[in-house]
C-alpha positions in Angstrom: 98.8 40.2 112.9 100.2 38.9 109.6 97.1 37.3 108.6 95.6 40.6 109.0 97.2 42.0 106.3 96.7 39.0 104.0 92.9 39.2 105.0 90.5 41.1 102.6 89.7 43.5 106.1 93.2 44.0 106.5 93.9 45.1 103.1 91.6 47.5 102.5 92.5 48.7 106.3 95.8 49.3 104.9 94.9 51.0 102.0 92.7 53.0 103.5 95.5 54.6 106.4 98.0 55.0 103.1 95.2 56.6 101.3 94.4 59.0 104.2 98.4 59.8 104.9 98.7 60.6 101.1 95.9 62.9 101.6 97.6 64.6 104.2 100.5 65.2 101.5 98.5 66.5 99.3 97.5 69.7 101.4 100.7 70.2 102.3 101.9 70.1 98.9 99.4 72.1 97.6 100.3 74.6 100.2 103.7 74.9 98.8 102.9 75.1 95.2 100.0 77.9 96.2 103.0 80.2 96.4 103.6 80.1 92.8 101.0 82.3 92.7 102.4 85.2 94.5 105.1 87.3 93.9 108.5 86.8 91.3 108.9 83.5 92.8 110.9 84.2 95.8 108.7 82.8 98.4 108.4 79.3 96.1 111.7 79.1 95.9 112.2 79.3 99.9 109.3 77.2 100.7 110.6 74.7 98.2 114.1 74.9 99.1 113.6 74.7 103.0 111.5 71.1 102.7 113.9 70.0 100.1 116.6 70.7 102.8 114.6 69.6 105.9 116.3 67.1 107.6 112.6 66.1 108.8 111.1 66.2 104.9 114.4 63.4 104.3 112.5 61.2 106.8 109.7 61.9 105.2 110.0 61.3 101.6 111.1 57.8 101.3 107.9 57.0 103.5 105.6 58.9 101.4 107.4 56.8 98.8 106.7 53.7 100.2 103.0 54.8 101.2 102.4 55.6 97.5 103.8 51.9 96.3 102.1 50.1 98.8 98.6 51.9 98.4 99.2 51.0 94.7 99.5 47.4 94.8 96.9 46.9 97.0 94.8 48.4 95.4 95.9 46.5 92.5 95.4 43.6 94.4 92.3 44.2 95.6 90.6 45.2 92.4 92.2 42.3 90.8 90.6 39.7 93.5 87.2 41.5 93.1 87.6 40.7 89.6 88.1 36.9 89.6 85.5 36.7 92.6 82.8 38.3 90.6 80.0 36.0 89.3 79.6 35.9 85.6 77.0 35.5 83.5 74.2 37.1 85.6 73.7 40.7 86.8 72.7 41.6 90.7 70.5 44.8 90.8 71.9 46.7 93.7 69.8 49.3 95.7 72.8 51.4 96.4 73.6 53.5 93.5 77.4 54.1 93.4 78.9 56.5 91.6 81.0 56.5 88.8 83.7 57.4 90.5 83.6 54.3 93.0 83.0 52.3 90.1 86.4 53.6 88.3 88.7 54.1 90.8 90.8 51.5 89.6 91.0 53.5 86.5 91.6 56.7 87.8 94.2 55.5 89.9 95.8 54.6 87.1 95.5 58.1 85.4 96.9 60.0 88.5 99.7 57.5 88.8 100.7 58.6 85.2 100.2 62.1 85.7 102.4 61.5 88.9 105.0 60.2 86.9 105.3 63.3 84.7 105.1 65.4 87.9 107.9 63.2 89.0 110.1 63.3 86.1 109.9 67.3 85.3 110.2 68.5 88.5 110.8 66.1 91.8 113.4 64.2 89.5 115.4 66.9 88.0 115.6 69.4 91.8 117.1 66.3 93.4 119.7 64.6 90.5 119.3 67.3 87.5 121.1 70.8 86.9 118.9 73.5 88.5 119.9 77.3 87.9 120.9 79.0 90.9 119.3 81.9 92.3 120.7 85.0 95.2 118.3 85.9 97.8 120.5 88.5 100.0 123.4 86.8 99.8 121.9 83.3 100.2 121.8 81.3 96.8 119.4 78.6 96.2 118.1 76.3 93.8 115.5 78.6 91.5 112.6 75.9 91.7 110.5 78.4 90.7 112.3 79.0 87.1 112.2 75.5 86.6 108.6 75.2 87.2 107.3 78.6 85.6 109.0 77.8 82.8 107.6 75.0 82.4 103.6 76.3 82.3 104.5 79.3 80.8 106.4 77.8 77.6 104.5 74.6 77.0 100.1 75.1 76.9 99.6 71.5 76.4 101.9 71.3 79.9 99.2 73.3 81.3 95.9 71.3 80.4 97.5 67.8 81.3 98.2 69.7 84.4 94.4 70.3 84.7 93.1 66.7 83.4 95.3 65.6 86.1 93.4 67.5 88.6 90.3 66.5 87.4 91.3 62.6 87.3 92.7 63.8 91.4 89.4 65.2 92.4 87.1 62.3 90.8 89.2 59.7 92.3 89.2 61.9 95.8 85.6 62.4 96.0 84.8 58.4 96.6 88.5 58.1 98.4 88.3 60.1 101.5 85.3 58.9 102.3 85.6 55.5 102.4 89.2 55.2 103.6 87.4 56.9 107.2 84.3 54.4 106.2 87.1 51.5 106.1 88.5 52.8 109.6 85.2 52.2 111.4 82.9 55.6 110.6 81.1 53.5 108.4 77.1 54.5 110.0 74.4 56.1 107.7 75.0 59.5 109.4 78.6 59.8 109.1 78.4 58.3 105.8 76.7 61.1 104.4 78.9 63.9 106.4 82.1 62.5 105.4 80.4 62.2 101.5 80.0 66.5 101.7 83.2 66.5 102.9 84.8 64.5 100.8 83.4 66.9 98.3 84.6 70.3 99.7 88.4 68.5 100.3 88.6 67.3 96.4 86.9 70.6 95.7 89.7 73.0 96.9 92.7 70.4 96.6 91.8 69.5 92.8 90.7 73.1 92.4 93.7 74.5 93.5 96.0 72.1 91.9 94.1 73.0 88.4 94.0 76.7 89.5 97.9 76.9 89.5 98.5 75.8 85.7 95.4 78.0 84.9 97.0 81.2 86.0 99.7 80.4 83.9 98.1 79.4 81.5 95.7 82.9 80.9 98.3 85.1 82.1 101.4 84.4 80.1 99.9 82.2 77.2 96.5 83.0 76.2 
């Protein structure tokens, strides 16, 4: 089993089942955040609140943590390998045209990692070690997530279009991801290649799009 792992299969096995869990994360958190959208901020700051406080979402966040390092360095790795393995000096004409995206995933890994760090450092960082107002909802006080947040996009524009560069470095990078992380897993034949291409498309579509869509409201209603 060990050799697996350190085998080129095995790796890109791996990263492919962290890949597709981290996808998983994505809807859900794009679920939460959708919430920004409605109201005063009340059911944001419940949503955000309850996983914050779920014993379940405690078990869960260190191995999202550890799914996001390890799908990092093997990807790292693998690029790296592919790197020192490719011939020099001579070009191969392929018949498969690949995209750009498959070409620069590397890259734009690298761009969501920073936006992720930003995203990390304004907001995941500060609700779990940094001094978040308070809010009262009937008697119930919570952290106001929501005011932390808001503020945020509504005070800063420049917040609000890296916001949507990230998105667009998310849906890039997404649109050759989900399809060959189920490609890696074994649905790798010409027809389900092509199915799981259109649906790679739709899933980046409304996970970037709504990701982009949330700093855009913001953005046109309290700024422009």
């Amino acid at each position: 089993m060990s050799k697996f792992f350190t085998s080129s299969i095995g790796q890109k096995f791996f990263m492919s089942i962290t890949g597709l869990f981290l996808m998983v994360f994505l809807k859900v958190h794009l679920t939460i955040n959708s919430l920004l959208l409605f109201g005063d901020g009340e059911l944001f700051n419940r949503a955000a609140n309850f996983m914050s406080s779920n014993p379940i979402m405690k078990i869960i966040e260190p191995i999202l943590a550890i799914g996001f390092i390890l799908h990092i360095i093997y990807a790292t790795f693998i690029t790296l390998k592919n790197q020192t393995a490719r011939p020099q000096g001579y070009k191969v004409a392929s018949k498969a045209k690949a995209s750009w995206a498959s070409k620069n995933m590397f890259i734009l890994g690298g761009l969501v990692l920073v936006f992720l760090v930003i995203h990390i450092a304004n907001f995941f960082w500060k609700v779990k070690f940094g001094a978040v107002a308070a809010i009262t909802y009937n008697g119930n006080e919570l952290h106001d997530v929501y005011g932390l947040v808001a503020g945020l996009f509504k005070g800063f524009w420049w917040y609000d279009v890296l916001y949507i560069l990230g998105a667009i470095f998310l849906f890039l990078h997404l649109t050759h991801g989900f399809w060959s992380a189920f490609q890696t897993i074994g649905w790798g034949n010409e027809k389900w290649t092509y199915r799981l291409k259109v649906i790679a498309y739709i899933y980046a579509t409304v996970v970037a799009g709504g990701f982009a869509l949330i700093p855009l409201y913001f953005l046109i209603k309290y700024i422009i």
